[in-house]
TORKOL-4160 file (C-alpha; in steps of 0.2 Angstrom, whole numbers, padded with zeros to 4 digits, m for minus):
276
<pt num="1" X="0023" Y="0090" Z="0000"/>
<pt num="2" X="0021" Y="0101" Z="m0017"/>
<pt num="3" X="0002" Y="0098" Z="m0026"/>
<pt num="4" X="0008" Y="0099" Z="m0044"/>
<pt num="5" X="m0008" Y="0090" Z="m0052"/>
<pt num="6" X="m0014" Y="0101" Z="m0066"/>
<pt num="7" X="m0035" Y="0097" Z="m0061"/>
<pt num="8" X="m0039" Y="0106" Z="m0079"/>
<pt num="9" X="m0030" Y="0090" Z="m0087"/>
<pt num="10" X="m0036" Y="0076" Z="m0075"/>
<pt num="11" X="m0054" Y="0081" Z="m0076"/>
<pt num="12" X="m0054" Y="0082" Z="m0095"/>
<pt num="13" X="m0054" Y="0064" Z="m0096"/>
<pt num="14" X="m0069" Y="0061" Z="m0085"/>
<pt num="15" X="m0089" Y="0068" Z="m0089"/>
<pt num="16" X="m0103" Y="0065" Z="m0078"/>
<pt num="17" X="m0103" Y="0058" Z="m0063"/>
<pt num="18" X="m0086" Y="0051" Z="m0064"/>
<pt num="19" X="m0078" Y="0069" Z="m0066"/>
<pt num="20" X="m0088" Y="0074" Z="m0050"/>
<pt num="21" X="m0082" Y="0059" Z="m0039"/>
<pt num="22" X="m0066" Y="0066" Z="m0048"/>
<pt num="23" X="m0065" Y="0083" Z="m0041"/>
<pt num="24" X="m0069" Y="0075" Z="m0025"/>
<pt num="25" X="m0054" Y="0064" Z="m0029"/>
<pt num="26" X="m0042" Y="0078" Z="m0030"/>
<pt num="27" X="m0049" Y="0087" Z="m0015"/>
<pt num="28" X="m0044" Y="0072" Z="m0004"/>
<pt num="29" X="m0027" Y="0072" Z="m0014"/>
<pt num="30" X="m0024" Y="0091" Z="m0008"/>
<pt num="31" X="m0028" Y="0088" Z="0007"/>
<pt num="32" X="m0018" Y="0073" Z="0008"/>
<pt num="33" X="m0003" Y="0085" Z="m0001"/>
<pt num="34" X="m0005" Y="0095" Z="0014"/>
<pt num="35" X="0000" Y="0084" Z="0029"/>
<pt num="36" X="0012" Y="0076" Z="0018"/>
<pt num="37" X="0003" Y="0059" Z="0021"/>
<pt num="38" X="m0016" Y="0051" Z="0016"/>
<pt num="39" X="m0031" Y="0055" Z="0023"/>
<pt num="40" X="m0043" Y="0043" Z="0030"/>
<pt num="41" X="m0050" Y="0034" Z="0016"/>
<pt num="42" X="m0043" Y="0043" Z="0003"/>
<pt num="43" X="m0028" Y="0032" Z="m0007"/>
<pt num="44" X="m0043" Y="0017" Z="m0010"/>
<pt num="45" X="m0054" Y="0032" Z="m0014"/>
<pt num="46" X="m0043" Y="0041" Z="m0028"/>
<pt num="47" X="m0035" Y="0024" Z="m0034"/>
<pt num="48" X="m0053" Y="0017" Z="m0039"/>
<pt num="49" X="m0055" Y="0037" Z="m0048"/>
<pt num="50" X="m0038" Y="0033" Z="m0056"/>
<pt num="51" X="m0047" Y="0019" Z="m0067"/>
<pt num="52" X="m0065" Y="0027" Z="m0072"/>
<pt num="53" X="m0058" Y="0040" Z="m0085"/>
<pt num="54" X="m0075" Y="0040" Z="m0096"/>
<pt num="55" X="m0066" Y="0050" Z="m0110"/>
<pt num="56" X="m0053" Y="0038" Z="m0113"/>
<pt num="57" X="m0064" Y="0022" Z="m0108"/>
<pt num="58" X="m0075" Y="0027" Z="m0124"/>
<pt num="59" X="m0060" Y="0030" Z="m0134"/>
<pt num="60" X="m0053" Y="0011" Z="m0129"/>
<pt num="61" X="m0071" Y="0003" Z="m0131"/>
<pt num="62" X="m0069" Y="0011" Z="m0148"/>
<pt num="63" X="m0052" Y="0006" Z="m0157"/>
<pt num="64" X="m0048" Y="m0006" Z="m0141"/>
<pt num="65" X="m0050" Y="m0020" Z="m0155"/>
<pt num="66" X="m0040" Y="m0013" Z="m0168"/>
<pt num="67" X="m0026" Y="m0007" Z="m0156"/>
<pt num="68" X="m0025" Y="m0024" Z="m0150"/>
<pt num="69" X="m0018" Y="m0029" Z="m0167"/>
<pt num="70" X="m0005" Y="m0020" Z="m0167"/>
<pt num="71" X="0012" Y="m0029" Z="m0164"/>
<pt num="72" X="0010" Y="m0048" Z="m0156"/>
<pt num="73" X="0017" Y="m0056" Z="m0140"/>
<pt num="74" X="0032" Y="m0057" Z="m0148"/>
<pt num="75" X="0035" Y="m0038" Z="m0144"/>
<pt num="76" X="0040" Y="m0034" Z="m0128"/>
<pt num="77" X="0027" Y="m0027" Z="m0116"/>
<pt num="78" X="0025" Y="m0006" Z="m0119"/>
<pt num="79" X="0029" Y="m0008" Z="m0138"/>
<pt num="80" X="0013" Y="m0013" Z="m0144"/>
<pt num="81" X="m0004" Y="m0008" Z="m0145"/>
<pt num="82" X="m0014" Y="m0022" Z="m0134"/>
<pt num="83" X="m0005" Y="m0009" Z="m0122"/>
<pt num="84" X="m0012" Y="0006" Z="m0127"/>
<pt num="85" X="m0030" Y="m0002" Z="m0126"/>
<pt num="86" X="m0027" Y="m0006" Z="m0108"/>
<pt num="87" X="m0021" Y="0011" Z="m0101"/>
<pt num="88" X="m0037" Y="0018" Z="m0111"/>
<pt num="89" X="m0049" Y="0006" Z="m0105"/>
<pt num="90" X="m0043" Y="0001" Z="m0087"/>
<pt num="91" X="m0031" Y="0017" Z="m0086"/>
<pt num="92" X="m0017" Y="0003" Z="m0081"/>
<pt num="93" X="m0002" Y="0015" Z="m0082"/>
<pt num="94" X="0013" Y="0003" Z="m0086"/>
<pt num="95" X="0030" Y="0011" Z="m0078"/>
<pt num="96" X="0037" Y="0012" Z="m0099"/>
<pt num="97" X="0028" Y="0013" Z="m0114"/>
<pt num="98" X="0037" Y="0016" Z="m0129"/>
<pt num="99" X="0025" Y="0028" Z="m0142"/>
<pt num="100" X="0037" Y="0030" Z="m0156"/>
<pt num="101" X="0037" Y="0012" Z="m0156"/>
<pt num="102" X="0020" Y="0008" Z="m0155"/>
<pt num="103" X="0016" Y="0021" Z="m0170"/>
<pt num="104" X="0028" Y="0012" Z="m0182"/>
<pt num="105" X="0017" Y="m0001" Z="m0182"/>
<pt num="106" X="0004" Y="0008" Z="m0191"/>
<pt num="107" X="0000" Y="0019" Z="m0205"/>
<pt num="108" X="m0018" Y="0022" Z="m0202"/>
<pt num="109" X="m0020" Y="0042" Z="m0198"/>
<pt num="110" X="m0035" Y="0035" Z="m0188"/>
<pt num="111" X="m0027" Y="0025" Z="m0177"/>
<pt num="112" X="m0010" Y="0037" Z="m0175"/>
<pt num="113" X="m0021" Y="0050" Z="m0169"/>
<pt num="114" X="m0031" Y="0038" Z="m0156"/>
<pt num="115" X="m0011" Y="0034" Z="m0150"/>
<pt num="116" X="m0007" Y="0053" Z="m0150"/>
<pt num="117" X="m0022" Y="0054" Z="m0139"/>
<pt num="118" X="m0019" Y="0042" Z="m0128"/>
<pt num="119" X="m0001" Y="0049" Z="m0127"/>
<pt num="120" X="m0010" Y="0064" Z="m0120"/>
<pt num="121" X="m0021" Y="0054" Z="m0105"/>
<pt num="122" X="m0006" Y="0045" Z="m0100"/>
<pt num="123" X="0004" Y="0062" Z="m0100"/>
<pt num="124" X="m0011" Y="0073" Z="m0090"/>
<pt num="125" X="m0013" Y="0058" Z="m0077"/>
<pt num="126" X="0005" Y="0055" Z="m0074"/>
<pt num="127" X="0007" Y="0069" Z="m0060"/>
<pt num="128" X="m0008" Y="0061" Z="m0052"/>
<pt num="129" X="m0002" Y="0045" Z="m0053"/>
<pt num="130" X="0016" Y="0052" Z="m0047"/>
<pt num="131" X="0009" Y="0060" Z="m0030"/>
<pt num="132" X="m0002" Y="0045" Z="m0027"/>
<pt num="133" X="0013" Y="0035" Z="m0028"/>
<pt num="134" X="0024" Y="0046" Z="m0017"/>
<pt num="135" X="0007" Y="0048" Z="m0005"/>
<pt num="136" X="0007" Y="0027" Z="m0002"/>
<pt num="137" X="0027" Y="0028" Z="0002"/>
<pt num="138" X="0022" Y="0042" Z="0015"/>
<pt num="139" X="0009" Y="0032" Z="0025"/>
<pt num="140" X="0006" Y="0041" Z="0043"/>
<pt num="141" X="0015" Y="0030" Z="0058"/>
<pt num="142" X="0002" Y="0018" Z="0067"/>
<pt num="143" X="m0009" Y="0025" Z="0079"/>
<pt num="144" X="m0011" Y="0012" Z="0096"/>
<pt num="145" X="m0025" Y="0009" Z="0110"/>
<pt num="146" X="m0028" Y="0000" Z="0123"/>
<pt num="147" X="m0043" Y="m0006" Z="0129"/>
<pt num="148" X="m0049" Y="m0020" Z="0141"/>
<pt num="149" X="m0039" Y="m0035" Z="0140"/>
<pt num="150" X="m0051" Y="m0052" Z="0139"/>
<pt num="151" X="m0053" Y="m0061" Z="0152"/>
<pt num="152" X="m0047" Y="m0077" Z="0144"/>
<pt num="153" X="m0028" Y="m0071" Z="0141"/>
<pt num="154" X="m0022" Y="m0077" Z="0159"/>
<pt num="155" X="m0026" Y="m0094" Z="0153"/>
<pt num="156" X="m0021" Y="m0092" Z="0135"/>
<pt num="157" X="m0004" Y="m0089" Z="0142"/>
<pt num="158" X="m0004" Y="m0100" Z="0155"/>
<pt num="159" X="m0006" Y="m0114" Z="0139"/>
<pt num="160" X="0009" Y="m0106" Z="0130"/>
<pt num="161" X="0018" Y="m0110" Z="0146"/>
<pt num="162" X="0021" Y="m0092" Z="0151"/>
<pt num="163" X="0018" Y="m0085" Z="0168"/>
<pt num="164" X="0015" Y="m0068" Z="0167"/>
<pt num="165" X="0009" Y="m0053" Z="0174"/>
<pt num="166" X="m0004" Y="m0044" Z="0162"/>
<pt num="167" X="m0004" Y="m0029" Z="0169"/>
<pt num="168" X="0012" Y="m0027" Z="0162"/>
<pt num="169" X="0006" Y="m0030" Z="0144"/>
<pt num="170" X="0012" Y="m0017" Z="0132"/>
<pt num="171" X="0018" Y="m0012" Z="0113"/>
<pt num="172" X="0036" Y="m0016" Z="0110"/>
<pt num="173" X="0046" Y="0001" Z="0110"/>
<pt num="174" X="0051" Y="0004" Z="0095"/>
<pt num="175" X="0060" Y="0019" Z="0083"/>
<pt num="176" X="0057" Y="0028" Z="0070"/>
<pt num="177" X="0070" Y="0029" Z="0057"/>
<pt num="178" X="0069" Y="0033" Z="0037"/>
<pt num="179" X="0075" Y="0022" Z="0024"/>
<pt num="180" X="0073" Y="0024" Z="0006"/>
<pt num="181" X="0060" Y="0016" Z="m0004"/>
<pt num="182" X="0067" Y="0005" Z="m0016"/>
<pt num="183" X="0049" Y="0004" Z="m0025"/>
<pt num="184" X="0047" Y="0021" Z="m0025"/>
<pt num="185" X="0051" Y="0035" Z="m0032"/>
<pt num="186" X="0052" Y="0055" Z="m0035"/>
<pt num="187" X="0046" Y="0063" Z="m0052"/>
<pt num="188" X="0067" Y="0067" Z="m0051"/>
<pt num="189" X="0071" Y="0049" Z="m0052"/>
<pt num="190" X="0077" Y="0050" Z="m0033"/>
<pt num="191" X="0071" Y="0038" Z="m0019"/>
<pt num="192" X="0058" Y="0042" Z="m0008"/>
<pt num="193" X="0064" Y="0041" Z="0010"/>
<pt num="194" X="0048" Y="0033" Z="0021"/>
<pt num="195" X="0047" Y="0031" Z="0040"/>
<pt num="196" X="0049" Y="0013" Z="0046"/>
<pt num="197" X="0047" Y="0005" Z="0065"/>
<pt num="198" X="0062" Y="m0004" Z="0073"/>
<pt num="199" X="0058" Y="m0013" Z="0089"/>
<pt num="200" X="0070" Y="m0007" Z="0104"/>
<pt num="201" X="0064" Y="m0021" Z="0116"/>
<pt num="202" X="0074" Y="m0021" Z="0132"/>
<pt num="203" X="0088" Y="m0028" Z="0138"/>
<pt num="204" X="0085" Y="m0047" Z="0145"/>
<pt num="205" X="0072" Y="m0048" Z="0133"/>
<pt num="206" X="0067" Y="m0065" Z="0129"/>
<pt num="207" X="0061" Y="m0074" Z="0113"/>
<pt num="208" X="0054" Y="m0087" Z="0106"/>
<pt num="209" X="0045" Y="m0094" Z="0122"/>
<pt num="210" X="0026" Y="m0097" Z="0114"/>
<pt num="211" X="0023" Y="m0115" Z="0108"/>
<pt num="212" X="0020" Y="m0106" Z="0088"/>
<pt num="213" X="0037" Y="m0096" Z="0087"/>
<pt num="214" X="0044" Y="m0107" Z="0075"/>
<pt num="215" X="0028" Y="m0108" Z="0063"/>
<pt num="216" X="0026" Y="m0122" Z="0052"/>
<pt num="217" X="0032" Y="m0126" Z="0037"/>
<pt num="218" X="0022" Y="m0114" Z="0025"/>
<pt num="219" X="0019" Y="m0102" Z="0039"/>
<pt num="220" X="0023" Y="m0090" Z="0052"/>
<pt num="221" X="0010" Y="m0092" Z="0067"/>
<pt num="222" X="0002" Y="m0080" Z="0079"/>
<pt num="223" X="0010" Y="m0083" Z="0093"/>
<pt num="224" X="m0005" Y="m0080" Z="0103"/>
<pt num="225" X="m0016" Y="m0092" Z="0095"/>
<pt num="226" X="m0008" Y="m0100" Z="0081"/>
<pt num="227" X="m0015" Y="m0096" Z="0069"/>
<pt num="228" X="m0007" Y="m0093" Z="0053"/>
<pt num="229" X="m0002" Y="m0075" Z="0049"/>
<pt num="230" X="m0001" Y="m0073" Z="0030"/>
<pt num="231" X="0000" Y="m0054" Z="0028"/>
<pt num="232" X="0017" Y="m0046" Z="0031"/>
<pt num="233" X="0009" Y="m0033" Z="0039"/>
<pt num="234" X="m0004" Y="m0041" Z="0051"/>
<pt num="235" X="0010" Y="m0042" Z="0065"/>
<pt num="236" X="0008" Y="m0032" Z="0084"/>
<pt num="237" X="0024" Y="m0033" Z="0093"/>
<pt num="238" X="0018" Y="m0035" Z="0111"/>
<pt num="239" X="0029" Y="m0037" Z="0129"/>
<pt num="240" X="0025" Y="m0043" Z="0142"/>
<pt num="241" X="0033" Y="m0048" Z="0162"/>
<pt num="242" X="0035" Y="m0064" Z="0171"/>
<pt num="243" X="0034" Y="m0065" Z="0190"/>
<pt num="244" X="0052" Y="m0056" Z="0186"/>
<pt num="245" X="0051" Y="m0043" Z="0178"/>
<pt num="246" X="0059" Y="m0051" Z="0166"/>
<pt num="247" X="0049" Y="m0046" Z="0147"/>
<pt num="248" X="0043" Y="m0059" Z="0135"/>
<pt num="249" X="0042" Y="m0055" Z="0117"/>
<pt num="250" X="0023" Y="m0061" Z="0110"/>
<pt num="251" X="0024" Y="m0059" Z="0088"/>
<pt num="252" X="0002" Y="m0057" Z="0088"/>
<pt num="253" X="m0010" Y="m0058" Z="0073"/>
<pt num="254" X="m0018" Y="m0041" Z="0073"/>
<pt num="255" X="m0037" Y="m0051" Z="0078"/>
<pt num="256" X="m0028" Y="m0058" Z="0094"/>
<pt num="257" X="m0021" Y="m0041" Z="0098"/>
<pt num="258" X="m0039" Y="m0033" Z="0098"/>
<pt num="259" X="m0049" Y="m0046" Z="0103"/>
<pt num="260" X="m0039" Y="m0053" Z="0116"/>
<pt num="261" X="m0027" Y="m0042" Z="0121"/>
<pt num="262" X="m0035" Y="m0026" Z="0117"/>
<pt num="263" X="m0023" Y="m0019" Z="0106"/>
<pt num="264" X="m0030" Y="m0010" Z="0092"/>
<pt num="265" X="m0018" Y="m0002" Z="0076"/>
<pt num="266" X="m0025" Y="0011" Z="0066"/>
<pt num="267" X="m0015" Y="0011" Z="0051"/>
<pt num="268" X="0003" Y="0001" Z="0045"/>
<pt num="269" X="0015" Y="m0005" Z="0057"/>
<pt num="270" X="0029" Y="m0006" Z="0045"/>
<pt num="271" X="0043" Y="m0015" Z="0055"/>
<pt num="272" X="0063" Y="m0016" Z="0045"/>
<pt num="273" X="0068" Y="m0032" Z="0044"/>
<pt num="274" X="0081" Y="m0038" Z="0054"/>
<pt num="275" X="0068" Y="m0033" Z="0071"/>
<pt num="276" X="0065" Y="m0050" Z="0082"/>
């Protein structure tokens, strides 16, 4: 993807140390541009750079007060000044914010060029803030390994009721198809389209066999272990083969799958909805 970050802009909003960790930052987003997807480390990295613009930071510390006066709750979020004070301080980028609006509210040629100025940050930053955005959409697919399977999973199995062989343990197959991102957008206004997993288990497959398939009341449950499985994303998809050869379904937390099954995913495992 096309690096269209004008450094000169980003880096005039940082001194110090912060505009060095910040060339750093936009080295890791190059690189980033380059494979079309994040390097390791790099989107907590260049989000935590996003926030520790020292130019504007001073700017905020210094009329964050006064701008905070201008317009009350009653205005609606983006036309007032509280909302200027928190992109300079926090550099919280809101998706609108209406300038004309928030200048009508004052006189003071003090505090319209502090709004012009800040105008300026939001403007310099927003190609940044643009290909971050596009970046997170284009997470790399999972990367899977196997290792040893603990000793204790025969049993663990045996208590779910299933008999299986564990030799035959194995990731779900699954597909790659792209969807568009309803949260995420191009600098055109068009939808990003992002690679997402949908499990192809094979026919005769079966479901639901695992004492925790149903989950409780407030949560879905590793079905594993039982434990309760709060992040959308902390899901492995795992088969595995009765005396049969007939392949169970097994919905795992992401601890079970390393530490008792040996399963270990690098990066999101995005599955579509509508997957068992």
């Amino acid at each position: 993807m096309e690096n269209t970050i004008d450094a000169e802009k980003v880096l005039r909003w940082y001194s110090g140390k912060a505009r060095a960790n910040m060339i750093e930052a936009l080295s890791l987003v190059n690189a980033s541009c380059v494979q079309n997807f994040w390097v390791p480390k790099a989107s907590r990295r260049v989000a935590a750079m996003l926030s520790k613009a020292t130019v504007a930071i001073n700017m905020g510390r210094k009329w964050g007060s006064t701008l905070e006066k201008l317009g009350g709750y009653d205005i609606p979020n983006g036309k007032r000044g509280w909302d200027v004070m928190f992109l300079l301080r926090y550099g919280s980028f809101r998706a609108f914010i209406d300038w004309d609006a928030i200048k009508s509210l004052t006189t003071d040629v003090d505090m319209l060029a502090v709004i012009d100025r800040a105008h300026e940050f939001y403007d310099d930053l927003q190609p940044l803030r643009q290909i971050c955005k596009e970046l997170d959409a284009k997470r790399p697919l999972p990367v899977v390994t196997y290792l040893e399977v603990s000793p204790t999973v025969t049993r663990l199995l045996e208590g779910l009721g299933l008999s299986v062989n564990i030799k035959t343990l194995r990731m779900c197959p699954s597909k790659v198809v792209w969807v568009k991102h309803v949260s995420a957008k191009t600098v055109d206004g068009e939808f990003l389209e992002v690679p997402v997993q949908v499990l192809d288990p094979p026919p005769g497959t079966v479901f639901g066999r695992s004492r925790y398939a149903a989950g409780t009341e407030h949560n879905d449950q590793c079905e594993a272990c039982g434990h309760a499985i709060k992040n959308p994303w902390n899901w492995v998809p795992l088969l595995i083969d009765d005396a049969k050869g007939t392949p169970h379904f097994l919905w795992v937390g992401s601890d079970c799958g390393k530490n008792l099954f040996g399963v270990i995913i690098r990066g999101t495992y995005e599955i579509s909805e509508g997957t068992p």
